[in-house]
C-alpha positions as CSV (number, residue, x, y, z in Angstrom):
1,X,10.2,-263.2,46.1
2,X,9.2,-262.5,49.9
3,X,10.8,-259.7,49.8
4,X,8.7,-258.4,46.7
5,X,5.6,-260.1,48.6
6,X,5.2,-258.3,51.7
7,X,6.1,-255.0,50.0
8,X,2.5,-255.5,48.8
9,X,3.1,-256.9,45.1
10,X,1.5,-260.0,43.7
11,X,4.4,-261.8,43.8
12,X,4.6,-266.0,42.2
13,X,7.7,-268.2,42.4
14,X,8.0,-270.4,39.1
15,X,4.8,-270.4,37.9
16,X,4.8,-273.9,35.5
17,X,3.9,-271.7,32.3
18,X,7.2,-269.7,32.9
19,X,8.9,-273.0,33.1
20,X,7.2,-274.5,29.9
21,X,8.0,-270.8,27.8
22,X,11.9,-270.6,29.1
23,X,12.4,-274.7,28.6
24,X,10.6,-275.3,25.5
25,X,13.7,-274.4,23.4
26,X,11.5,-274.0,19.8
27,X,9.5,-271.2,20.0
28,X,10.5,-267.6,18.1
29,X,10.8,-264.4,19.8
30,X,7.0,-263.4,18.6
31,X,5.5,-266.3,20.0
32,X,7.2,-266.0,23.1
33,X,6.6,-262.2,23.2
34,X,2.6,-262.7,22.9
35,X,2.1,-265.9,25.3
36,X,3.9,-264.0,28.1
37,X,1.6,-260.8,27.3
38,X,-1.3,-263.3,27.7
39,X,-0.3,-265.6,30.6
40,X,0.8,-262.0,32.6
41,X,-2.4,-261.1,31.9
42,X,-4.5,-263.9,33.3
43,X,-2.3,-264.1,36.5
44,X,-3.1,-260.8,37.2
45,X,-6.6,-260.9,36.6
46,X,-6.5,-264.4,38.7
47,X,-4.9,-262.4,41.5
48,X,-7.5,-259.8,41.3
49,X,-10.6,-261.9,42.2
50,X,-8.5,-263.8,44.9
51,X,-10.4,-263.5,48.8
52,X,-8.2,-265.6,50.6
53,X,-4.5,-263.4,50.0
54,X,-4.5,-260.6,52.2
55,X,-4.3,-257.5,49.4
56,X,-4.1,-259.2,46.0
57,X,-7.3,-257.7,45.0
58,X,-5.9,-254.1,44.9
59,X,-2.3,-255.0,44.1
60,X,-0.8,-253.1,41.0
61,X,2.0,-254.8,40.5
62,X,3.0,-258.2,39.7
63,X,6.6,-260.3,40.0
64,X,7.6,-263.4,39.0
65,X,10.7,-265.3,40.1
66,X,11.7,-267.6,37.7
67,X,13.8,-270.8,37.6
68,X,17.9,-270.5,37.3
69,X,18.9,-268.8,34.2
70,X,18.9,-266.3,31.8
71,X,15.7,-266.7,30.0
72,X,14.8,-266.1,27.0
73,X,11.5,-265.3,27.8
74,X,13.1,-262.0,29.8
75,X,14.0,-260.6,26.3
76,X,10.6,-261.2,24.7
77,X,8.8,-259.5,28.2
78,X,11.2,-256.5,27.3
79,X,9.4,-256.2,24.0
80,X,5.6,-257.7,25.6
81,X,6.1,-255.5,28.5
82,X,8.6,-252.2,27.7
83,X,8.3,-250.8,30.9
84,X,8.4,-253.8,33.1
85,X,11.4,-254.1,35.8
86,X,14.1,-257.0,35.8
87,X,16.2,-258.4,38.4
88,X,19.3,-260.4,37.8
89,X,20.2,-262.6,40.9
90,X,23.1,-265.1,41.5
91,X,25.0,-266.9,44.3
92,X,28.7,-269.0,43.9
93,X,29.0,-271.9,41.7
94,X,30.0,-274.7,44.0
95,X,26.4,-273.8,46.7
96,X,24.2,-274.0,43.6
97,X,25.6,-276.9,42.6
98,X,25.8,-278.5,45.9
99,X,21.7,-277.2,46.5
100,X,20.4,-278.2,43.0
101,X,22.2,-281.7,43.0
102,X,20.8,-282.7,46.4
103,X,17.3,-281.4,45.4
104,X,17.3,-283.2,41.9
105,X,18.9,-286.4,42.8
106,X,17.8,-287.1,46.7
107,X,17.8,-290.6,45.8
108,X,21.9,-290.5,44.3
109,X,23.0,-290.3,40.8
110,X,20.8,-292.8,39.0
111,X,22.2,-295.9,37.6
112,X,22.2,-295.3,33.8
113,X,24.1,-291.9,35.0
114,X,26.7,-293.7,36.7
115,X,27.2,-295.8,33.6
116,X,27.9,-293.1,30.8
117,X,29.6,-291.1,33.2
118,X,32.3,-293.9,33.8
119,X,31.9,-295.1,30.3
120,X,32.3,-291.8,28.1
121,X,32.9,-289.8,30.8
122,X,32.2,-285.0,29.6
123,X,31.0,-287.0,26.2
124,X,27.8,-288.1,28.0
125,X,27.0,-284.3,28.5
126,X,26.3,-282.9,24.9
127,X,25.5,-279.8,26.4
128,X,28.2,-279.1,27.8
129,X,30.0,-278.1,24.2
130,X,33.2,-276.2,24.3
131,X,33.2,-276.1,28.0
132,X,33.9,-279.6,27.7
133,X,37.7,-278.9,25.8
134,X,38.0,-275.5,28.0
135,X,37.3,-277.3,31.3
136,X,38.6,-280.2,34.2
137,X,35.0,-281.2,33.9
138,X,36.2,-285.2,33.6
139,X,37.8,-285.0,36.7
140,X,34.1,-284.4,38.8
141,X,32.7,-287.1,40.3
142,X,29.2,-287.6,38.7
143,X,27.5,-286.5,35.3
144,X,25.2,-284.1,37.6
145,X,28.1,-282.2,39.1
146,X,29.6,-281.6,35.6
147,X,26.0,-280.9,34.6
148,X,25.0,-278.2,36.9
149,X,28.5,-276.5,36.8
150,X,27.9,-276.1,33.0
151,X,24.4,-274.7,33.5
152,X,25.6,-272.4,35.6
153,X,28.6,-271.0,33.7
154,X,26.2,-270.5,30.7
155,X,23.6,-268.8,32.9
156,X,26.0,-266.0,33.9
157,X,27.9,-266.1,30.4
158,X,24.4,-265.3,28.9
159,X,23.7,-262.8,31.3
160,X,26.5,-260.7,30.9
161,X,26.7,-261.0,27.1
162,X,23.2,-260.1,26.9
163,X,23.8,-257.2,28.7
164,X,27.1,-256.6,26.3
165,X,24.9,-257.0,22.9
166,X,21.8,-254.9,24.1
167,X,24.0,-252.1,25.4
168,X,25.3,-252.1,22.0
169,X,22.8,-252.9,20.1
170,X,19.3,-251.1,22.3
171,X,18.0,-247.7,21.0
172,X,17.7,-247.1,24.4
173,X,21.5,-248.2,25.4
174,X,22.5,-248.6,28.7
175,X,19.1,-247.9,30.2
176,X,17.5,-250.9,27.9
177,X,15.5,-252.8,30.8
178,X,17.8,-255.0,31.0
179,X,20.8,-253.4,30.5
180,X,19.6,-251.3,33.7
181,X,18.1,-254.3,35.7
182,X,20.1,-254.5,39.3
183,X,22.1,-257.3,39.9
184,X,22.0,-258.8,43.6
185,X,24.7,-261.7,44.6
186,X,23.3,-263.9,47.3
187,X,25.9,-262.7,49.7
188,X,25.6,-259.0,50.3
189,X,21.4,-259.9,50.1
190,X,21.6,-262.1,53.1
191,X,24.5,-260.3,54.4
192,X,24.3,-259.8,58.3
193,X,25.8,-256.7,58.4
194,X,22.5,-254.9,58.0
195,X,23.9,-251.7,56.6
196,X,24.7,-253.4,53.3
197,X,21.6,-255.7,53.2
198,X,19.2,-252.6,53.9
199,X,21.0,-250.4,51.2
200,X,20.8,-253.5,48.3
201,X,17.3,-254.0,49.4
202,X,17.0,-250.1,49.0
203,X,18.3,-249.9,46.2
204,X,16.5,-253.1,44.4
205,X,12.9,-251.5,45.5
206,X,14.0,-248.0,43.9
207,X,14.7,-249.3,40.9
208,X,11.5,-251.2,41.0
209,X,9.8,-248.2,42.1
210,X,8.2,-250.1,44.7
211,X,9.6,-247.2,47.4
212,X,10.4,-243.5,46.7
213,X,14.1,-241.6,46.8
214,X,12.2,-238.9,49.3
215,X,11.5,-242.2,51.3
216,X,13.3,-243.7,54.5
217,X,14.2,-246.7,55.3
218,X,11.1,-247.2,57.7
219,X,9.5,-248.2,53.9
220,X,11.7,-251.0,54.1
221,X,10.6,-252.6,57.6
222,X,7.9,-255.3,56.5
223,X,10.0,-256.6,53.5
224,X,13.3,-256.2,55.9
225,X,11.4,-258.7,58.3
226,X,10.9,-261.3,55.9
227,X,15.2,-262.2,56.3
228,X,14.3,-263.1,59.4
229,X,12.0,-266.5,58.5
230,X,13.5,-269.5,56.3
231,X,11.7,-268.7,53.1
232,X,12.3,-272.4,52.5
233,X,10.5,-273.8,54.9
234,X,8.2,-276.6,54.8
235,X,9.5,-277.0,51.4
236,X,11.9,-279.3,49.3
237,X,14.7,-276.6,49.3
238,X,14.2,-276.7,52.8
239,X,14.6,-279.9,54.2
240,X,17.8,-282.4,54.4
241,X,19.3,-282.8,51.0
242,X,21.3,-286.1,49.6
243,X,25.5,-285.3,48.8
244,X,26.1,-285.7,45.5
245,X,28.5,-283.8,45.7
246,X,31.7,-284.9,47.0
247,X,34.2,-282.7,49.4
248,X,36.6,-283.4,46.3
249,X,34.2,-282.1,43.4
250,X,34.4,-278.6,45.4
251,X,38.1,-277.4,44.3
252,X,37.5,-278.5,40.9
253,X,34.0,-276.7,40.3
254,X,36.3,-273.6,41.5
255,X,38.6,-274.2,39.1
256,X,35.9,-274.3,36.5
257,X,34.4,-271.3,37.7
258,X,37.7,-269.1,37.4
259,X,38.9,-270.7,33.9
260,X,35.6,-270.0,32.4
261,X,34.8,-266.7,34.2
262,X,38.3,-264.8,33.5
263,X,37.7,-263.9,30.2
264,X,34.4,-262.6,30.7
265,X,34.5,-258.9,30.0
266,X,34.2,-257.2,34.1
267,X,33.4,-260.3,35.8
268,X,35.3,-260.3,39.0
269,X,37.0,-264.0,40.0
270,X,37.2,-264.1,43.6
271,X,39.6,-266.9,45.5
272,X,40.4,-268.7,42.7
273,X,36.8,-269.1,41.8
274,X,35.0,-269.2,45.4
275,X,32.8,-266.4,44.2
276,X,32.7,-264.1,41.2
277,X,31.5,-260.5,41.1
278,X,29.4,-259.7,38.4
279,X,29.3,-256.2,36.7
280,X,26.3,-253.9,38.6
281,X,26.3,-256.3,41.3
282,X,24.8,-253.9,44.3
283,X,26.6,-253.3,47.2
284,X,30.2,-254.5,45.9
285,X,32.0,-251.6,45.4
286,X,34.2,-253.7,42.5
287,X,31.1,-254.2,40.4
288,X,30.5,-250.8,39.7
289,X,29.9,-250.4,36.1
């Protein structure tokens, strides 16, 4: 998102109407197709007559960096907006988890959680659904832990079956927009060893045509910069965060991660479900495609 920013796009992190269209879990493809067409529209033109962001007003290009998952909303903005570029990020299970749980619950898992956890223990979670027969998920501490471990699984399970179905299934194959959308794991982005952070940075702005081939890296310097600030800052992601999630939750979220990620067609398991490697992930010379 900073990155994006100070490469001179208008550039919003979860805008609420993005949240409302990916959560609202009854609206049709149609309907979803023309209310991002119309909110895109009015955030741009919003942008436009803005004085107080330093080159908004002549900015051509717009991103948005939604909340964790594969939305559906990215499917109906292939069909709103054909040549619009996507971006599929991720980071390991057990630091999501870990993040999200402390962010969501800073006050501890409430009460009435405690209760159904203990008292019907994965059958509190209905959403958890086979995952709760394929998966230790009884053995985590709290109803949140099994909660976000689940959300996760399915966000990279949609993911990569999207991609699956749409190369498949796409008139346009493997070079359907999403199907050809880079994917960026949070280590090799943040990596210190600048070589491999400057060439998935390189390579993310290509593909969003936000630089040139016939360019050097100099192009890269102001967004390049931004690594060097906590983007978090000042915000709720970046201040002290409750534990939820016990030392002993860790090995089992792991466990989760490489049981439900092995039969996933060229998803990577790394140590025993540490990390995974997702197909296309840039700068991971296992995730070529």
């Amino acid at each position: 998102h900073k990155a994006v920013s100070a490469a001179g796009a208008v550039s919003l992190s979860e805008p609420h109407w993005l949240d409302q269209l990916h959560f609202n879990g009854w609206l049709g493809q149609a309907c979803l197709r023309r209310a991002v067409r119309t909110c895109v529209a009015l955030e741009m033109m919003t942008a436009q007559l803005q004085t107080g962001v330093p080159g908004w007003a002549q900015a051509t290009r717009l991103s948005f960096n939604p909340k964790g998952g594969f939305h559906p909303v990215a499917e109906a903005t292939v069909s709103a907006f054909p040549r619009a570029r996507h971006i599929f990020m991720y980071r390991a299970c057990h630091k999501v988890v870990e993040s999200f749980a402390g962010l969501l619950f800073s006050d501890g898992v409430p009460p009435p959680f405690q209760k159904a956890w203990a008292a019907r223990g994965v059958k509190a979670l209905p959403e958890a659904g086979s995952l709760a027969e394929e998966l230790p998920l009884s053995r985590l501490s709290s109803i949140v832990a099994a909660m976000l471990t689940c959300r996760w699984i399915d966000t990279i399970r949609a993911w990569v079956q999207a991609r699956e179905l749409r190369a498949k299934s796409s008139p346009e194959g493997p070079q359907d927009p999403i199907c050809a959308a880079p994917v960026i794991r949070m280590d090799e982005f943040t990596s210190k060893d600048m070589q491999v952070r400057t060439a998935v940075l390189r390579a993310t702005f290509l593909h969003l045509g936000i630089i040139e081939a016939t360019d050097g890296n100099a192009a890269l310097s102001s967004a390049l910069e931004v690594f060097a600030v906590n983007s978090q800052e000042g915000s709720k992601m970046g201040g002290p965060k409750a534990k939820i999630i016990s030392d002993s939750d860790v090995p089992i979220i792991k466990e989760c991660v490489a049981i439900s990620m092995s039969s996933l067609a060229g998803v990577v398991v790394q140590d025993g479900g540490t990390n995974v490697v997702v197909p296309g992930s840039l700068g991971i010379a296992s995730a070529t495609a």
